[in-house]
Every structure is written in structure tokens, then in C-alpha cells.
C-alpha positions as CSV (number, residue, x, y, z in Angstrom):
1,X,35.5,-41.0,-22.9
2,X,34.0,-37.4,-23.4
3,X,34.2,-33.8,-22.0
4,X,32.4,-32.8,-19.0
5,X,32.5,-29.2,-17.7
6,X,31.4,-28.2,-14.4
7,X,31.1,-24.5,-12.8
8,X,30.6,-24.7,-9.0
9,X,29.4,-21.1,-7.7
10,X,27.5,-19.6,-4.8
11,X,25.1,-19.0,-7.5
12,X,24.4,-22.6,-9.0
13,X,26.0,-25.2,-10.4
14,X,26.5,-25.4,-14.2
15,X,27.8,-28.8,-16.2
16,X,28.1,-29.0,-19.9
17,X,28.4,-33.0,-21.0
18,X,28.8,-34.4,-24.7
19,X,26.8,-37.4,-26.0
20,X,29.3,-39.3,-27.7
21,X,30.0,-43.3,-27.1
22,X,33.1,-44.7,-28.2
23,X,34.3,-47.9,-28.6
24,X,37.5,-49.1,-26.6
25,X,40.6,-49.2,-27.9
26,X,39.6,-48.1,-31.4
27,X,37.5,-45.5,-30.3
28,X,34.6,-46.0,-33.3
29,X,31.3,-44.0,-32.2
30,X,29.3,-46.1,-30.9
31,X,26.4,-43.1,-30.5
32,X,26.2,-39.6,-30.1
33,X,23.2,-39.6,-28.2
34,X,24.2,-40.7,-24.7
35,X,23.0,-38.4,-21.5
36,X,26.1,-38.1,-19.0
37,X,24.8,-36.6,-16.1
38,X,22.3,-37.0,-13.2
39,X,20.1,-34.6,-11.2
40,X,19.6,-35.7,-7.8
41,X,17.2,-34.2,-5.1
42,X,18.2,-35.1,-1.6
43,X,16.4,-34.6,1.7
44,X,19.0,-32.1,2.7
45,X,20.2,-30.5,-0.7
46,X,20.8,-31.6,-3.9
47,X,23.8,-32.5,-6.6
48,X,24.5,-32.4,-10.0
49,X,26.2,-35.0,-10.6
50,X,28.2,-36.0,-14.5
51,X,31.1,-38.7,-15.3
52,X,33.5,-39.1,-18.0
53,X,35.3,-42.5,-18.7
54,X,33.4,-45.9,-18.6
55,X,30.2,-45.2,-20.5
56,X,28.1,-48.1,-20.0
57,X,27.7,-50.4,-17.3
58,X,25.7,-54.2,-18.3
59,X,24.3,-52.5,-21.7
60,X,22.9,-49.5,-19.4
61,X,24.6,-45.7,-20.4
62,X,26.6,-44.8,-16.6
63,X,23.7,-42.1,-15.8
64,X,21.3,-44.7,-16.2
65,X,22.9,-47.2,-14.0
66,X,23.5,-44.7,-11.2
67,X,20.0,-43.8,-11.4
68,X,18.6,-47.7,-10.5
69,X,21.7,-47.6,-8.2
70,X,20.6,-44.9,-6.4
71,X,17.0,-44.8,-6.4
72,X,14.4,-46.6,-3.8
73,X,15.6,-44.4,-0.7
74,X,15.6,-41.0,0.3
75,X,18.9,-40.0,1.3
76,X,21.1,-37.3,2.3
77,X,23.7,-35.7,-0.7
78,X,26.6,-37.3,1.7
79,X,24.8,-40.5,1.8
80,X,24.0,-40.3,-2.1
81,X,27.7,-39.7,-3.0
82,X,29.5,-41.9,-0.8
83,X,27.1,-44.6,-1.7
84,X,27.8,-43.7,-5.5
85,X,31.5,-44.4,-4.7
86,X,30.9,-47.5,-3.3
87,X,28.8,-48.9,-6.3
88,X,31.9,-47.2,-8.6
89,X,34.5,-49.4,-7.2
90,X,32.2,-52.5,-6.7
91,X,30.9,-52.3,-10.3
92,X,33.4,-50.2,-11.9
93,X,36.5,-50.2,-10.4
94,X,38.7,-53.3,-11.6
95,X,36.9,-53.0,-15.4
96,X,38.2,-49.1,-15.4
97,X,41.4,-50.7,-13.9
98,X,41.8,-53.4,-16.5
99,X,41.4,-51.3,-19.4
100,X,43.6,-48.0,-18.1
101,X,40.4,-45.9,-18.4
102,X,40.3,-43.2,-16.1
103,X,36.8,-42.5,-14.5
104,X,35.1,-39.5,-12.8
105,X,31.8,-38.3,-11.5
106,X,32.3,-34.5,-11.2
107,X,29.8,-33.0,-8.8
108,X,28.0,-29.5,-7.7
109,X,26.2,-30.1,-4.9
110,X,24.3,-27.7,-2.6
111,X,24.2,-28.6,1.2
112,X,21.4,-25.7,2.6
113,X,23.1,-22.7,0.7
114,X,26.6,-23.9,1.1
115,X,28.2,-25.1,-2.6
116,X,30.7,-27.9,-2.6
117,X,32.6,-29.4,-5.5
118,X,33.4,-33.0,-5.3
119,X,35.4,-35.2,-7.6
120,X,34.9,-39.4,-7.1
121,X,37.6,-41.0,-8.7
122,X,39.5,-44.0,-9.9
123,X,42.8,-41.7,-10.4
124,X,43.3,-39.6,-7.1
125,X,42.6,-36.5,-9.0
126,X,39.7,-35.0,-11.3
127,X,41.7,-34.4,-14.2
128,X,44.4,-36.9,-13.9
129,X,45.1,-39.1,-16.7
130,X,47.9,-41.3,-16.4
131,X,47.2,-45.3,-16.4
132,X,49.7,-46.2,-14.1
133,X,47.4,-44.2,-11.9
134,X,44.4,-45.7,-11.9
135,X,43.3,-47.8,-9.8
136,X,40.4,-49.8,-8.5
137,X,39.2,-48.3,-5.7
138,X,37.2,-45.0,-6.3
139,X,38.2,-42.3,-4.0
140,X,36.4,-39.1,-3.1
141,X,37.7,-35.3,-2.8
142,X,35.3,-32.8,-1.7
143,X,35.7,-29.2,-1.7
144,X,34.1,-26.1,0.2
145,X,33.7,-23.8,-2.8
146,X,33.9,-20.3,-1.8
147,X,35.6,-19.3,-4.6
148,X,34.1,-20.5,-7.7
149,X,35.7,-24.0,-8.7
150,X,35.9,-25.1,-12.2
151,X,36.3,-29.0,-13.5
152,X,37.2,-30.0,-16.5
153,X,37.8,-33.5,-17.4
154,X,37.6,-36.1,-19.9
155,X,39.4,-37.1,-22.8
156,X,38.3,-33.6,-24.6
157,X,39.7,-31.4,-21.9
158,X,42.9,-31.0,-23.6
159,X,41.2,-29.8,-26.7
160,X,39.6,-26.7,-24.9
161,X,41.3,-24.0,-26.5
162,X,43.7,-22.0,-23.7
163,X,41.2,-18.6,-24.4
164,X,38.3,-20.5,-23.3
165,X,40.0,-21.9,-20.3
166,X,41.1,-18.4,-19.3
167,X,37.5,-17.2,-20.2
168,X,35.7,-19.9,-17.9
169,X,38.0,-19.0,-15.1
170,X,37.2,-15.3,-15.5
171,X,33.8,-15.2,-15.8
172,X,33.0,-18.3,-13.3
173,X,34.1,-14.9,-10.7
174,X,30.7,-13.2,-11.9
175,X,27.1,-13.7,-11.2
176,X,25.3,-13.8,-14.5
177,X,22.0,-11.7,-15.2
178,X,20.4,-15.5,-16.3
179,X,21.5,-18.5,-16.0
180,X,21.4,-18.8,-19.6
181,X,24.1,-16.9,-20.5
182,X,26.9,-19.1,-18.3
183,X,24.6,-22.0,-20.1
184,X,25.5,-21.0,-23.9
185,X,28.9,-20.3,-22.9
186,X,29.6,-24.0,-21.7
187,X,28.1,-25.5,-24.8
188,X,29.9,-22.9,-26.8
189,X,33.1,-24.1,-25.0
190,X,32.3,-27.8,-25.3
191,X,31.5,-27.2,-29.3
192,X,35.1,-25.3,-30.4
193,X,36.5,-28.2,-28.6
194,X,35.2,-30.8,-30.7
195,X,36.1,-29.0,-33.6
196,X,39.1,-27.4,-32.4
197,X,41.8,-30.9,-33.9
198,X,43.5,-31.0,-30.8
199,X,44.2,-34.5,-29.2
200,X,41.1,-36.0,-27.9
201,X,38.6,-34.1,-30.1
202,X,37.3,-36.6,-32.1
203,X,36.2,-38.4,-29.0
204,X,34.0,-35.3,-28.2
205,X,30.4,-34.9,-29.9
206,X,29.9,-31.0,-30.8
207,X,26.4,-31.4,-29.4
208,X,26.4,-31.6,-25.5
209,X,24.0,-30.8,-22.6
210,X,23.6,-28.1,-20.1
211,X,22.5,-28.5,-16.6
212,X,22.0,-25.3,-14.6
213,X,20.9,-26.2,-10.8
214,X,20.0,-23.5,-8.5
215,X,21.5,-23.8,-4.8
216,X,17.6,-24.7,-4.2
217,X,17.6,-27.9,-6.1
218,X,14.9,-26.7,-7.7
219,X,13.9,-25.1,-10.8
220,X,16.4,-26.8,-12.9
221,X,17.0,-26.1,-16.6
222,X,18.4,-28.0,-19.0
223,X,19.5,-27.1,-22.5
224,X,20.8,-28.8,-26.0
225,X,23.7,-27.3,-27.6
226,X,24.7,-27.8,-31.0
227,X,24.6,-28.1,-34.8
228,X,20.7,-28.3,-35.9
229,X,22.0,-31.3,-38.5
230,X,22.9,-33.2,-35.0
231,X,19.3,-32.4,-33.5
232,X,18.0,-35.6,-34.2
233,X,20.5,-37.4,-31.6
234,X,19.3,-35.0,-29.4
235,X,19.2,-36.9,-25.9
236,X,15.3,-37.3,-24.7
237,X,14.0,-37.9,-21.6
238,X,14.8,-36.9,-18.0
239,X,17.8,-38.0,-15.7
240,X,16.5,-36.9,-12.6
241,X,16.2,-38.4,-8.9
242,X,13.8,-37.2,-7.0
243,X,14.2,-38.4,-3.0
244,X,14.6,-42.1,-4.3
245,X,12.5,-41.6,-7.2
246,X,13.7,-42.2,-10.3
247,X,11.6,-39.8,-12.8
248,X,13.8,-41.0,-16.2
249,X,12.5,-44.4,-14.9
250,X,8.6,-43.1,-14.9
251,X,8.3,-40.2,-16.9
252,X,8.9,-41.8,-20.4
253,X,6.5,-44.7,-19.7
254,X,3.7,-42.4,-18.2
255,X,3.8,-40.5,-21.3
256,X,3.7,-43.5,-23.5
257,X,0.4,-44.6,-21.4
258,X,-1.5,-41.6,-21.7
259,X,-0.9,-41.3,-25.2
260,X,-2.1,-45.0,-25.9
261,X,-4.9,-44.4,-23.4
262,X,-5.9,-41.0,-25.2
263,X,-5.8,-43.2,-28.4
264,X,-7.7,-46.0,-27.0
265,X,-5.3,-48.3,-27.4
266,X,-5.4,-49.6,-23.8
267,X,-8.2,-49.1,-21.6
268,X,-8.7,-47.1,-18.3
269,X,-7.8,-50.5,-16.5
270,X,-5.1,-51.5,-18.2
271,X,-3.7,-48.3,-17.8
272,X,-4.2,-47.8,-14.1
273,X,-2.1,-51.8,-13.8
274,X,0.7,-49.9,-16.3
275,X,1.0,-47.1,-14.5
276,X,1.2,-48.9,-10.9
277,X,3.7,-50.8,-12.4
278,X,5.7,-48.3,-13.2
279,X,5.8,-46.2,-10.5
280,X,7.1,-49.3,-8.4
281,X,9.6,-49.9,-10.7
282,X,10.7,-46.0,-10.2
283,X,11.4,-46.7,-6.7
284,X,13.0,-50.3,-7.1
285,X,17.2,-50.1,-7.1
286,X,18.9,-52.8,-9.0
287,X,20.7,-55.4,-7.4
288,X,23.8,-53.9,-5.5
289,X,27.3,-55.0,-5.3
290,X,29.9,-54.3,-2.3
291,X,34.0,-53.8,-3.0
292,X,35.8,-56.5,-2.2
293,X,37.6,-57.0,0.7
């Protein structure tokens, strides 16, 4: 479980996630450096997309899985989230089910200019909670957000203090000078409710990411929040799709190339057969599983 934030506005999207594993039932922390969300440039917009719930599919942290999922086509943000709820309830669905964990991938997503907040869930609602709701079929609600819209959902959303919820709803009505600013705020939110003792904090990591997307797609930042002793479980690497291409799939091996090449470690050869390798990799989606009938 975790805390997952998400600010849908005319003026971006902004999503604040935690990093913290848990086991299930006990709920001993397995890590508190997992990345919970995924960037994902489609040919007609893009989404931002995070999840709370089932962490890790086949060994793989959830934003990992959705990324070789996902990747290997081009498609449009309606084709990339309704495919994404297929591949929930195919892969997902009757181990959420089976365990009474509620699941959800929150989403901002930007269709030309137009913002739309979208919940895909195994509970008929974004921040429901109840087992004997859950279900193994992942459903998905999708709104028109003309008025800002914020999510909040996880186990840590009832440890967000009631000033901060009254402060995201205020301010989520302004446009900030910088993105920045709504940025801190989230991870300032996320922290106090880690450390606030209310039921579901310990489940929350008082380090999280920050996502800021633009209604461009573009341009995105991306910022750790957090106590500097927790720096070192800092998340590394990117979770970004890129019109089928996976860049957390090529960046991280492209980087370890070049440095070994720069080293002489591997030679120009060996590199150019690495890096081809690689890149094919980027664009090749895992095997993929249909609901049952």
C-alpha cells in the first residue's frame, strides 16, 4: 500500500507517490525505494499515470510492469489506459481480489489541451476501501476536469491531516507562479502524513516523488522529497514511455555502456551489439494476458 496524491488542473498535472514496499498481511517494509508512477507520451497527449495497492507484479515493482506492458506501440492516451485496465484485471485482478487489497492507477492525462482525471480500479471508486468491494475486474471512471480535481488514495490517505486536505483543495483553484511551488507542497503533504500517527502511516515512507507534467507532455520535472538521512533510497532512473518506448528500459543500460566504453572496458564493437540490444529490448512488451471470460 502507499499514498498517492494527484492534482489534475488546466495548468498540469501534479502526483506526489511514496516509495515504501510492504509486506502483506504483516506489513514489514520490504523497501523504501520503490518508484510508483509512470510517464507516458502518447501520439495524441499524454498521462501521468501512479497506483497504490499491489506493488509488484512477478518480482517486477507495478510501474515497471506497466512499462513492458505497455511499451512496443505507439498509441493513443485512450488506447494506453483502457489497455492498462485490461492487463490490471488479467494480471491483477483475482490476486488484489484474493487478498482484499484495493488497487488504483490514478491518472492526469492531457488530450490536446483538455485535462481529464481518470481512476482505474478494482473497487468502483478511487478512494474506496472496503474488501467486500473489491473485485476482480478493473473498472475505469474518467472525468472532464474543468474544475481542478484532486485524488487521494492509498492506505496513507487517512493520515493526511484535515488542514492539508483543506489546503490542497484551496490552492489546487490557483495557478502557481512555478510549478515548483504546488511540487513542495505535495511532498510536504505526503511527509506530515507519514509522520502524522494516524492509521495507515507507518505504511507511508516520508520520502516520496513529485511528477509535474505540463498539458504539453513535455518538459516534465521530477523531484525527491524528504529527510536527507533517507537520500540514499532515493529512487534512480527514469519511468517514462515514450510512443512505445520504454526509456527506464534504455536509459540505465546506455549509461552503463558508455561509461564502460569510456573506460575501455568494452570496445567500440561490443558496445554498438549492447546498445542495439538494448534499444530492441526498449520497444519489446512482455508477454500479455487477456481477462477471462
Amino acid at each position: 500500500m502507499t499514498l498517492v496524491i494527484t492534482l489534475v488542473t488546466q495548468n498540469g498535472v501534479w502526483a506526489s507517490t511514496d516509495h515504501r514496499l510492504t509486506g502483506y498481511p504483516g506489513g514489514d517494509v520490504i523497501t523504501d525505494g520503490s518508484v510508483k508512477h509512470v510517464i507516458v507520451r502518447c501520439t495524441d497527449g499524454a498521462a501521468l499515470v501512479s497506483y497504490t495497492g499491489i506493488g509488484r507484479v512477478d518480482n517486477l515493482d507495478v510501474s515497471t510492469w506497466m512499462r513492458e506492458v505497455l511499451r512496443g506501440e505507439s498509441r493513443t492516451v485512450d488506447e494506453t489506459l483502457m489497455d492498462l485496465q485490461e492487463q490490471a484485471t488479467a494480471r491483477i485482478g483475482s490476486q488484489a481480489k484474493r487478498l482484499n487489497v484495493p488497487h488504483a492507477f490514478l491518472a492526469g492525462a492531457f488530450l490536446g489541451e483538455r485535462p481529464w482525471a481518470v481512476a482505474i480500479t478494482n473497487m468502483g471508486s478511487p478512494t474506496g476501501s472496503s474488501p467486500e468491494r473489491i473485485q476482480s475486474v478493473f473498472e475505469t471512471t474518467a472525468l472532464f476536469a474543468d474544475e481542478p480535481i484532486v485524488f487521494a488514495a492509498g492506505s496513507g490517505r487517512d493520515a493526511i491531516v484535515e488542514a492539508d486536505r483543506e489546503l490542497l483543495h484551496r490552492v489546487s483553484t490557483r495557478k502557481p507562479r512555478r510549478p515548483e511551488e504546488f511540487m513542495r507542497l505535495l511532498g510536504d503533504v505526503s511527509r506530515r502524513a507519514a509522520e502524522s500517527g494516524h492509521p495507515g502511516a507507518r505504511l507511508v515512507s516520508r520520502s516520496c516523488s513529485v511528477v509535474f507534467m505540463p498539458p504539453s507532455g513535455d518538459d516534465v520535472k521530477r523531484e525527491w522529497y524528504g529527510p536527507e538521512e533517507e537520500r540514499a533510497n532515493a529512487p534512480v532512473g527514469f519511468s517514462h514511455m515514450l510512443f512505445g518506448i520504454d526509456l527506464g528500459e534504455l536509459a540505465r543500460p546506455m549509461i552503463e555502456f558508455s561509461r564502460a566504453l569510456w573506460n575501455g572496458d568494452i570496445t567500440e564493437e561490443e558496445f554498438n551489439e549492447m546498445t542495439e540490444s538494448a534499444a530492441k529490448k526498449a520497444v519489446q512488451s512482455r508477454q500479455r494476458r487477456r481477462p477471462a471470460k
